[in-house]
C-alpha positions as CSV (number, residue, x, y, z in Angstrom):
1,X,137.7,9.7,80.9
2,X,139.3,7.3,78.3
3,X,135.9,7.0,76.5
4,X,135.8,10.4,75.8
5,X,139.3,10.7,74.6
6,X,138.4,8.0,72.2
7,X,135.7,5.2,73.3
8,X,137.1,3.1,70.4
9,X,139.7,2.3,72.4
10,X,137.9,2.0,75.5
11,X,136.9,-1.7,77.7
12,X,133.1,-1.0,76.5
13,X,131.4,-3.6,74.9
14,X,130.3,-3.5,70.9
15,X,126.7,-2.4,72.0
16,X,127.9,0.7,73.7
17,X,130.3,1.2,70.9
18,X,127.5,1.3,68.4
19,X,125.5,3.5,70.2
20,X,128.2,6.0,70.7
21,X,129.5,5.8,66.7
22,X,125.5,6.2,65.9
23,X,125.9,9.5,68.5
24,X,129.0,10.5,66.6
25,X,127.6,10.5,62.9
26,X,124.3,12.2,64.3
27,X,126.8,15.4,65.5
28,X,129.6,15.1,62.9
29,X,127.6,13.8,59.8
30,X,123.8,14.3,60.1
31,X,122.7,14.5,56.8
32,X,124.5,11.1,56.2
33,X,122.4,9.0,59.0
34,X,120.0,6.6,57.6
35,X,118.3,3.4,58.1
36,X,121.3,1.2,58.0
37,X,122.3,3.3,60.8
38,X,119.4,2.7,63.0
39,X,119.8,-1.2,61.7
40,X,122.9,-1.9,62.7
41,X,122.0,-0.6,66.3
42,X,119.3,-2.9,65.9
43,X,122.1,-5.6,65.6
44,X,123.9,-4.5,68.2
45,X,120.8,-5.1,70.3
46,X,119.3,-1.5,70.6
47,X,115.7,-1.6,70.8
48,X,113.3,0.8,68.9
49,X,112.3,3.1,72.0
50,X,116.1,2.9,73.3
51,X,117.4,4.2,69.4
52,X,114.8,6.8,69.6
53,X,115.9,7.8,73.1
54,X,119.5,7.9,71.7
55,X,118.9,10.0,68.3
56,X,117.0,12.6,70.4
57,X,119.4,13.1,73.6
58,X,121.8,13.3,71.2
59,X,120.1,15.6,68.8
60,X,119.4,17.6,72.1
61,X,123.1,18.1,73.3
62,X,124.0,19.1,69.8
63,X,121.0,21.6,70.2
64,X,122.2,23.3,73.5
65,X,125.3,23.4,72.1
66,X,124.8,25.0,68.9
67,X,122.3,27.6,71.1
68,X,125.2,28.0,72.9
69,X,127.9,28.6,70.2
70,X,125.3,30.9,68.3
71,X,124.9,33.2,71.7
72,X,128.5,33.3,72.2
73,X,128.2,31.7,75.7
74,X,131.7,30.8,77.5
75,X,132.7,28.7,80.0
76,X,133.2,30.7,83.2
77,X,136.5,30.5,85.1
78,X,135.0,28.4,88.3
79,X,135.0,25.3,85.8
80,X,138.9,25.8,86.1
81,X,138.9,23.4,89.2
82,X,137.5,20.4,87.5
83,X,139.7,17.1,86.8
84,X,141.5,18.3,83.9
85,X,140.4,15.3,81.9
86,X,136.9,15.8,82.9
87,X,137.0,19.7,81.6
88,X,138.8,18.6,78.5
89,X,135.8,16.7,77.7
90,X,133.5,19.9,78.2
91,X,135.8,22.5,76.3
92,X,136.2,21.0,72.9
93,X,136.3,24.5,71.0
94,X,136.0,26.5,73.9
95,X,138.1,28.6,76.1
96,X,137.7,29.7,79.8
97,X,136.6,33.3,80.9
């Protein structure tokens, strides 16, 4: 659960790294991705079909979530018995039923 505390910090190598900080900007920042976004994952050895995959999964989660957050869905009280670190990860904003 490290990487989703911070992957920065993490043992991944610069070509996960890139992918996740491209993930990143597409949630926090979307309206400042552009092509030297999409080029430096070229760089870090992203191919074109694997960048697309990544921008849309991405842009997918962020979707759901915003669906989500629009319907007022909460997380129910059975999610309670996950790892701690693992439902940390799940309830960025959120609170349990």
């Amino acid at each position: 659960m490290a990487i989703a505390r911070d992957f920065r910090q993490s043992k991944l190598d610069a070509k996960d790294k890139a992918m996740l900080e491209y993930a990143e900007k597409i949630t926090v920042s979307p309206s400042e991705v552009g092509q030297s976004d999409v080029q430096g994952l070229k760089r870090a050895g992203w191919s074109e079909a694997e960048i697309l995959d990544i921008a849309t999964l991405t842009a997918y989660r962020n979707f759901i979530t915003r669906i989500a957050d629009a319907l007022g869905v909460q997380l129910s009280a059975d999610l309670a018995q996950l790892r701690k670190d693992y439902l940390d990860t799940l309830m960025v904003g959120k609170k349990l039923l």
